[in-house]
C-alpha positions in Angstrom: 0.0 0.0 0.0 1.4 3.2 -1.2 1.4 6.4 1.4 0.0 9.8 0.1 3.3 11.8 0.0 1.2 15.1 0.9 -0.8 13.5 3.3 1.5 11.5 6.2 -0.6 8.7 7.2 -1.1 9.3 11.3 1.8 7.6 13.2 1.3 6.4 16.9 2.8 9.4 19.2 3.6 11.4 16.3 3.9 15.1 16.8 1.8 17.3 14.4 0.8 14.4 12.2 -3.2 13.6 12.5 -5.2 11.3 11.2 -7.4 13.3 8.5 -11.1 12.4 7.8 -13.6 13.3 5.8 -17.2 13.4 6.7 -19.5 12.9 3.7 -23.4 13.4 5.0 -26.7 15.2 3.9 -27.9 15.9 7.2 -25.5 19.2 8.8 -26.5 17.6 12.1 -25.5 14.1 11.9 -22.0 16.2 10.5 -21.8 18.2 13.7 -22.3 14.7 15.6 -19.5 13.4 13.6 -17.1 16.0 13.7 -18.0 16.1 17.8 -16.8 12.3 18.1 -13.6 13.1 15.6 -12.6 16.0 17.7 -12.8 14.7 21.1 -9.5 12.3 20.0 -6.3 14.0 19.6 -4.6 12.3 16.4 -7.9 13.1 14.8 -9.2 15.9 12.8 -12.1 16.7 10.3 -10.6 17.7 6.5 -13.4 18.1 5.2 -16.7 18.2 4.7 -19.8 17.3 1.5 -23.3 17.2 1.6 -23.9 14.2 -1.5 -22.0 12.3 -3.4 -21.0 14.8 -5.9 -19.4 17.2 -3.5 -17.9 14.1 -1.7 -16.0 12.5 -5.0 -14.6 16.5 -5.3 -13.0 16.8 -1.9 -11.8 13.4 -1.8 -9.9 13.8 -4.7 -8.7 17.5 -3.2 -7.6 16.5 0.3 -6.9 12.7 -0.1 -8.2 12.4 3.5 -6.7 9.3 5.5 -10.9 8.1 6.0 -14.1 9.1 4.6 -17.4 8.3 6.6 -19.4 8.3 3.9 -23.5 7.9 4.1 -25.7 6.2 1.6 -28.5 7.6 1.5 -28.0 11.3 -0.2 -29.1 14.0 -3.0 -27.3 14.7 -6.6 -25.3 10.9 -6.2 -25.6 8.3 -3.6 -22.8 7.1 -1.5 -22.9 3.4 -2.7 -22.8 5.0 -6.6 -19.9 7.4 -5.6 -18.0 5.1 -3.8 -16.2 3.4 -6.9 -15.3 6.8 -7.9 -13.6 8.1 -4.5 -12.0 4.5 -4.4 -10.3 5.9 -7.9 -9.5 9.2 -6.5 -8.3 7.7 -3.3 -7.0 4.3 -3.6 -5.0 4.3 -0.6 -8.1 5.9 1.8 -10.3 4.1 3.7 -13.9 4.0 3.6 -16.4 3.5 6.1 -20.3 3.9 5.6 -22.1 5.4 8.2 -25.9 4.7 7.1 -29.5 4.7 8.2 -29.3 1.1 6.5 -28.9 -1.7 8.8 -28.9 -4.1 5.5 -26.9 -7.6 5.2 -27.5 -6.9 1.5 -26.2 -3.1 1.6 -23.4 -4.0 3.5 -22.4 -6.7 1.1 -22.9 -4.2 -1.5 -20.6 -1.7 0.2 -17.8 -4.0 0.6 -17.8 -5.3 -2.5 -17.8 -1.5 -3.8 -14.5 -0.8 -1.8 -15.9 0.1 1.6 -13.5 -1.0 4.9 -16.1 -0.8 6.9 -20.2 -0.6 7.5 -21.7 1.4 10.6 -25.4 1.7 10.9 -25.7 5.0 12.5 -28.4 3.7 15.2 -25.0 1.8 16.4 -22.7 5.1 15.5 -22.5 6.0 19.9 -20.8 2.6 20.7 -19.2 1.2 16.7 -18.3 4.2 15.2 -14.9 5.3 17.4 -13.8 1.3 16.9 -14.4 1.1 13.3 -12.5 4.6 12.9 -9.5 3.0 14.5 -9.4 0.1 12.9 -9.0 1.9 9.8 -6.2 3.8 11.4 -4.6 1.1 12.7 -4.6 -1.0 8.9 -3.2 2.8 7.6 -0.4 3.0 10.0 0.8 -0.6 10.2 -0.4 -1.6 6.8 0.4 -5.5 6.1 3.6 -6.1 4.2 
């Protein structure tokens, strides 16, 4: 797996270097929420921000963020039809959905679009913080 030269990928104890996510929601609520959770950890911080799909393939492909919570369910493009795309822009980012879809079938779907991860936001108090660093953990030690 290739680093973004730009971009460090977060390193434990690392000074200055943060783990950079992007939150990708319709709802400016549920993106306050988000960005709450992200803030309150220290090698954390929000890059970013889009509102559908469309927005979301754009700033992926600007910031090259470390993560992108990305919901489904949105206007202009959904997340499961712009997900291919960011996974162009991005190869080396990982994705998580963060949905109102508590699917087998959607989850599947995700995955199999290049998601690392599936959160159903009813679960996002108690999954969402251990799904983030799992993602950061597989960025900073990536398998050799």
């Amino acid at each position: 797996m290739q680093l973004h030269e730009t971009y460090p990928r977060a390193q434990p104890g690392g000074i200055g270097v943060s783990f950079r996510i992007l939150i990708v929601d319709d709802e400016p609520q549920i993106r306050d929420i988000l960005r709450k959770i992200i803030d309150r950890h220290e090698n954390w911080t929000v890059c970013g921000e889009a509102a559908d799909g469309v927005q979301a393939i754009d700033k992926a492909a600007e910031l090259k963020p470390d993560l992108i919570l990305l919901d489904i369910s949105m206007p202009n493009l959904d997340g499961l039809s712009a997900l291919p795309r960011i996974r162009e822009q991005c190869p080396d980012s990982g994705i998580v959905i963060l949905t109102l879809h508590e699917s087998l079938d959607m989850a599947r779907a995700s995955s199999a679009a290049g998601a690392w991860g599936y959160v159903a936001k009813s679960l996002a108090a108690t999954a969402l913080v251990p799904e983030i660093e799992k993602v950061e953990a597989a960025l900073t030690f990536p398998r050799k």
